[in-house]
Phi, psi and omega in degrees: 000125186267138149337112174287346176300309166340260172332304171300323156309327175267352172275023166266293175291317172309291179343290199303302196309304177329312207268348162290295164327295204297306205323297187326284207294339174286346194277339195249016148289138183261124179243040179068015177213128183280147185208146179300004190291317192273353152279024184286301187289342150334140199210124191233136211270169242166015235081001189121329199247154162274109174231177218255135172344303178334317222262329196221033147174218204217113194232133196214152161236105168325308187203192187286317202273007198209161181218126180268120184254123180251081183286200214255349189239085213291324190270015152280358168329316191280292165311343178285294182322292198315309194311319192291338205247283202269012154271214187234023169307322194090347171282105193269149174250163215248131184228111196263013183103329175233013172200138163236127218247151178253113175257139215282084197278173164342144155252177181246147183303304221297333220255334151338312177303306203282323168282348158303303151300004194256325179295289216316320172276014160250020170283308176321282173333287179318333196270330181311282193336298186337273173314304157341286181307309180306324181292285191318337193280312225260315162331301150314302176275026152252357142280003158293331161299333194282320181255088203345046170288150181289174179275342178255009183252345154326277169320316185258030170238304226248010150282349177269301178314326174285283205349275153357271191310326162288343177312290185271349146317290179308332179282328195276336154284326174306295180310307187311291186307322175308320182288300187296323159327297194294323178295298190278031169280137177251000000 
């Protein structure tokens, strides 16, 4: 017989990965003010090895509208561009021989619109994940009644578990608003 604390626990720690998770993804939406984030998934050929922009320089933002890249290597410029060009940021980049800078343009409400909506469905995706873990939790204790947990300590783990599931519910509408907030700032 697994222990319910057990269970709520591991309904938890899923719960939290979600909101975590949502966090990741949302950071690497662009909401018109720049941020190095959004260069995580960038990828730089390195020797021989694909390694992350990060790893083969020094990327700062001067200001909002701009992100600035310095590598650590002057004759990695070229390779810092093409990568930067065949990824999927959308940013073309500007290379003056010794720093190469990404400028941030404007967004337009339609396109305000769409990431917001592009957040609002991975705040859903997040809310799924949630719930998914609360149905496995309360599933799991409720065979736990058949290898002989009582019925009332069943109910009362699977009153921690919604508890738990509004919880993070709730984190997960705090972020989605927080992302939307940033986004439709003009």
């Amino acid at each position: 017989m697994i222990d319910p604390k057990q269970i709520q626990q591991e309904a938890s720690e899923q719960m939290e990965a979600a909101v975590m998770y949502l966090d990741d993804a949302l950071a690497h939406i662009r909401a018109g003010k720049a941020s190095p984030r959004i260069l995580d998934a960038v990828r730089v050929d390195y020797y021989g090895q694909m390694s992350p922009l990060s790893s083969v320089s020094t990327i700062t933002t001067p200001d909002a509208r701009t992100i600035q890249i310095q590598p650590w290597e002057k004759k990695m410029l070229g390779d810092i561009e093409r990568a930067l060009i065949n990824s999927n940021i959308g940013l073309a980049p500007n290379n003056n021989g010794e720093v190469i800078r990404l400028i941030i343009p404007p967004l337009t409400e339609e396109r305000r619109r769409e990431l917001a909506k592009q957040c609002k469905g991975e705040a859903e995706n997040a809310k799924v994940s949630i719930r998914n873990a609360r149905r496995d939790a309360i599933e799991t204790l409720k065979k736990q009644i058949k290898e002989g947990l009582p019925e009332d300590a069943e109910k009362d783990a699977e009153n921690e578990v919604q508890k738990l599931h509004d919880k993070y519910i709730k984190q997960v509408d705090e972020v989605y608003a927080k992302k939307e907030k940033e986004i439709m700032t003009v």
